[in-house]
C-alpha positions as CSV (number, residue, x, y, z in Angstrom):
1,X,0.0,0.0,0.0
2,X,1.2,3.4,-0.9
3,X,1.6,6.3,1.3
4,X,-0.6,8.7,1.1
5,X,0.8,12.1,-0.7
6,X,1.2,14.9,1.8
7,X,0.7,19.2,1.8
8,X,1.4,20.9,4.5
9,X,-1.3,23.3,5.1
10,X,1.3,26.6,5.3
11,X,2.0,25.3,1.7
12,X,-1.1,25.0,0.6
13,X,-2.2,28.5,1.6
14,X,1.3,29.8,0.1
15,X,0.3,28.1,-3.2
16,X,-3.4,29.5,-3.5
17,X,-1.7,33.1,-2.3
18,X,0.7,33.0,-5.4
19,X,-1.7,31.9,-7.7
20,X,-4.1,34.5,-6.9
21,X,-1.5,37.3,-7.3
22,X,-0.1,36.0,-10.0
23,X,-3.7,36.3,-11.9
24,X,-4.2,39.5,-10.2
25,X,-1.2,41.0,-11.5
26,X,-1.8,40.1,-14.9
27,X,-4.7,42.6,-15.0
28,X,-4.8,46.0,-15.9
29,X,-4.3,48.5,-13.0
30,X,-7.3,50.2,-11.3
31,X,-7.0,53.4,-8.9
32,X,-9.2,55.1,-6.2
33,X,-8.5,58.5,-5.2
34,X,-10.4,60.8,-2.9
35,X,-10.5,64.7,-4.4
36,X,-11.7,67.7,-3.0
37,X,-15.8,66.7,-3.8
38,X,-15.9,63.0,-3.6
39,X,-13.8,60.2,-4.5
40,X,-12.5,59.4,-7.9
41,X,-12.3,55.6,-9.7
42,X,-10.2,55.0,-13.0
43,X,-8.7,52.5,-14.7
44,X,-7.8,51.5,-17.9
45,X,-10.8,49.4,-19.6
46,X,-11.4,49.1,-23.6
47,X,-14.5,47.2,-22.9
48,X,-17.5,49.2,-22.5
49,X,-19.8,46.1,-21.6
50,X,-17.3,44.4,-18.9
51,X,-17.4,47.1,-16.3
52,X,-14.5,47.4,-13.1
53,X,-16.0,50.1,-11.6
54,X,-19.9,49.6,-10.8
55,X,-22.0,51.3,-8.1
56,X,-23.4,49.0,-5.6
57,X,-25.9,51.7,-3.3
58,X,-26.8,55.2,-2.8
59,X,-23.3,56.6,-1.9
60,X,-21.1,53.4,-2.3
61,X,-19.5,52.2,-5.5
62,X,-17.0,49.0,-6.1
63,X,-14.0,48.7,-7.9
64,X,-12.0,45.4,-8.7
65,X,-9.5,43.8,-10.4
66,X,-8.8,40.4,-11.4
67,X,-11.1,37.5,-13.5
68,X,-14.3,39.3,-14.7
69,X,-16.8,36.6,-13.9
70,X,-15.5,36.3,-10.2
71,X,-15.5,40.0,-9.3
72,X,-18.8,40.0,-11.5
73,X,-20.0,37.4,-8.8
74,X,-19.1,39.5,-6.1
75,X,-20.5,42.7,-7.2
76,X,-24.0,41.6,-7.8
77,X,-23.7,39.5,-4.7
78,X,-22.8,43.0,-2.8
79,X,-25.9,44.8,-4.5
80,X,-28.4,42.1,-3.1
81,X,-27.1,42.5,0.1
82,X,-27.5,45.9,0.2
83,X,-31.0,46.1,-1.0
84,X,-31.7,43.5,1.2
85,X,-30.3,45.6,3.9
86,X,-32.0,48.7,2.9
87,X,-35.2,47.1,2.4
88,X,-35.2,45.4,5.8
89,X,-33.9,47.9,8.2
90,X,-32.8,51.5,6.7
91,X,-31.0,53.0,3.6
92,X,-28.9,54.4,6.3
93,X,-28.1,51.1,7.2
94,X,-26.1,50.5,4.0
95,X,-22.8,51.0,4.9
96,X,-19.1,50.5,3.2
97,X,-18.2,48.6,6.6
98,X,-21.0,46.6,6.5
99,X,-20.6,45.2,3.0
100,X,-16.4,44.8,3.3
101,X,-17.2,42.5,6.0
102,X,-19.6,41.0,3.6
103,X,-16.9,40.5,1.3
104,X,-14.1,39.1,3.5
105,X,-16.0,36.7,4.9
106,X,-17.3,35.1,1.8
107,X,-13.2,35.8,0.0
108,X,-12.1,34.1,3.0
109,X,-14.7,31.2,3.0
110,X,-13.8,30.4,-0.5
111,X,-10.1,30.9,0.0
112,X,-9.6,28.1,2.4
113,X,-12.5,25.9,1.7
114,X,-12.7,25.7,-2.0
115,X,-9.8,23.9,-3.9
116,X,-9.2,27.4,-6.0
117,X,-9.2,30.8,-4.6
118,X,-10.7,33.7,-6.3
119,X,-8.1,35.3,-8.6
120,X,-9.7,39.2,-7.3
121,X,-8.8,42.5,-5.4
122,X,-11.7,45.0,-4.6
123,X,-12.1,48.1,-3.2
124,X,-15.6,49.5,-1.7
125,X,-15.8,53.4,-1.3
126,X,-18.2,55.4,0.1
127,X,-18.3,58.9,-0.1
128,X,-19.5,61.2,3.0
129,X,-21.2,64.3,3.3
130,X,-17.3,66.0,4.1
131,X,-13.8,64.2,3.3
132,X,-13.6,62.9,6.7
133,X,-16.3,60.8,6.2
134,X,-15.3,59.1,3.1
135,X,-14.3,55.6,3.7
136,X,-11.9,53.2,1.6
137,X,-11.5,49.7,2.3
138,X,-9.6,47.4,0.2
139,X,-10.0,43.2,0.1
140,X,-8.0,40.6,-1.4
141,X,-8.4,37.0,-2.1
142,X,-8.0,35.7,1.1
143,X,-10.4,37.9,2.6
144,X,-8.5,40.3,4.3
145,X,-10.0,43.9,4.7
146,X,-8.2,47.3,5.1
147,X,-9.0,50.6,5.7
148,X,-7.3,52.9,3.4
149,X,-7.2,56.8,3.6
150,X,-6.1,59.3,0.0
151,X,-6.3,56.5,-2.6
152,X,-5.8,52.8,-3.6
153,X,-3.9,51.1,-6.6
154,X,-5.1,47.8,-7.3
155,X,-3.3,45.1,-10.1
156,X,-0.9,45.6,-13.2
157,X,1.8,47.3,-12.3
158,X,0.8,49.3,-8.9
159,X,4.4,50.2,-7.7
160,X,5.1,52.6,-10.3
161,X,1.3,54.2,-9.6
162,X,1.5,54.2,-6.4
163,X,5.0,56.1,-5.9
164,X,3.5,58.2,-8.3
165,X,0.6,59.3,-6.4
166,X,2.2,59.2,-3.0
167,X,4.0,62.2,-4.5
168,X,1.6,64.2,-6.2
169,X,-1.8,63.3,-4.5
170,X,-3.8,65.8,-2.3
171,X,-7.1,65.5,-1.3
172,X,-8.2,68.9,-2.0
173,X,-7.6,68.4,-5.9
174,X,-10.3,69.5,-8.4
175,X,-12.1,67.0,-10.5
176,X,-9.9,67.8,-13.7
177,X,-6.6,67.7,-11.5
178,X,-8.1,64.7,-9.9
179,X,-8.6,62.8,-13.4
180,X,-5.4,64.3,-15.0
181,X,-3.2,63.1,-12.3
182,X,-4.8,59.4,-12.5
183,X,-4.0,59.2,-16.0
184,X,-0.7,60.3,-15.3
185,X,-0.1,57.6,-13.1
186,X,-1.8,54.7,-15.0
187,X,0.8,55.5,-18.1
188,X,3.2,55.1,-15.9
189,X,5.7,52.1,-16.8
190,X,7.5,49.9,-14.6
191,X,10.6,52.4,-14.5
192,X,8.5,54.8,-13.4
193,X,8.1,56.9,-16.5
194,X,5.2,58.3,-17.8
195,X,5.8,57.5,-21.7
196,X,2.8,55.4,-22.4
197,X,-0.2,57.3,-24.2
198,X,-3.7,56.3,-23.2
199,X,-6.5,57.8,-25.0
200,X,-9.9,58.6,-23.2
201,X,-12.1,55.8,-25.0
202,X,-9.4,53.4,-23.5
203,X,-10.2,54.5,-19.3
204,X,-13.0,53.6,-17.4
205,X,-13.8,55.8,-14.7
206,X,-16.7,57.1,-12.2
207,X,-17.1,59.4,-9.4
208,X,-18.9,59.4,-5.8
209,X,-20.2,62.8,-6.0
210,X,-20.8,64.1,-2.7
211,X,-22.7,67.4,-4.1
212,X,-25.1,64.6,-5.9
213,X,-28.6,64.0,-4.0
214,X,-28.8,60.6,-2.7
215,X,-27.2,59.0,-5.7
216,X,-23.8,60.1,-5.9
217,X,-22.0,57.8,-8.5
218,X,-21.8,59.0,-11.9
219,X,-19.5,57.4,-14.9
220,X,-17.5,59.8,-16.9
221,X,-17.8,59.3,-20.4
222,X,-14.8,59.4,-22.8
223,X,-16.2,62.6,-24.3
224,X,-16.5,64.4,-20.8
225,X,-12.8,62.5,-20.1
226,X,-11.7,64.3,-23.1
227,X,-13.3,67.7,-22.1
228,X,-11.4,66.9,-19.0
229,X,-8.2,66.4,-19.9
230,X,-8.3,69.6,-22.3
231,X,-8.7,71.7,-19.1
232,X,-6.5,73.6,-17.2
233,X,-5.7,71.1,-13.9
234,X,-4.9,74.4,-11.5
């Protein structure tokens, strides 16, 4: 009789963590930045069908990386509970807290209990009635949550992003500066450099409008992206 094959359980995890990255890196990068009136969401997306960057309730939006059909799972997931929520108890029950514990506890159900983790990273955003307020959490495949603050780079090549927005981000920036500076640091290559073109009809992006009535996410076309990017960023 043969002996039975054995894994560790530290490996296994290590595997599933470096196959998740690994297909989470291969994506295209998606950012999250707060500005002056809300909370900014861009990313570079050819696809106008296959969305990254949905809302999910009044004042809360999602953002993700990864494999389309498993962030796709989670997003519509998120909106039921959060209609379900509302509908029970109180719109003002919704919450961005609420539905990132929501998230990392079905991420880390299906990381260690399913034989193949979800290859995802998401972010949940909701805007406030002042920048204070605003909250940014960011998950990854194993469920784990984090509360960011000023912005979040998620997939592709995020080192390069995120040094540069770490050295040009404020959070009092106008829209325009808001949107110029993401495109900035989306063209940026792994060097660093800023060399790479991309045109408007090649982002995706959205806002959480705080000046909005109850519904504060909007998506920014690429003709309002191009009117954008033509203005002055001062």
């Amino acid at each position: 009789m043969s002996t039975p094959y054995y894994v560790s359980p530290e490996q296994i995890m290590r595997d599933k963590s470096d196959f998740a990255r690994k297909g989470i890196a291969r994506g295209r990068s998606v950012l999250v930045m707060a500005y002056a009136d809300g909370i900014l969401f861009c990313g570079e997306n050819p696809s106008k069908a296959l969305h990254k960057i949905s809302e999910i309730y009044d004042r809360i939006a999602f953002a993700a990386v990864g494999k389309y059909n498993e962030f796709e799972n989670l997003r519509v997931a998120g909106v039921r509970w959060a209609d379900g929520r509302g509908y029970q108890y109180d719109r003002s029950d919704v919450t961005s807290r609420g539905l990132a514990n929501f998230y990392a506890q079905a991420l880390g159900q299906i990381f260690t209990e399913s034989g193949k983790p979800f290859e995802v990273e998401v972010t949940v955003a909701e805007v406030g009635a002042t920048p204070a307020e605003d909250q940014l959490y960011r998950l990854t495949y194993d469920g784990s949550v984090a509360e960011e603050h000023g912005f979040i780079v998620m997939g592709g090549t995020a080192e390069p992003i995120s040094a540069i927005l770490k050295e040009e981000h404020v959070p009092d920036l106008t829209l325009e500066a808001a949107v110029a500076l993401a495109v900035k640091a989306l063209s940026a290559t792994i060097e660093g450099t800023d060399s790479r073109v991309i045109e408007p009809g090649s982002l995706e992006a959205a806002v959480l409008d705080r000046t909005r009535p109850r519904r504060a996410f909007k998506r920014l076309s690429a003709e309002r992206l191009t009117t954008i990017l033509g203005a002055p960023t001062a």
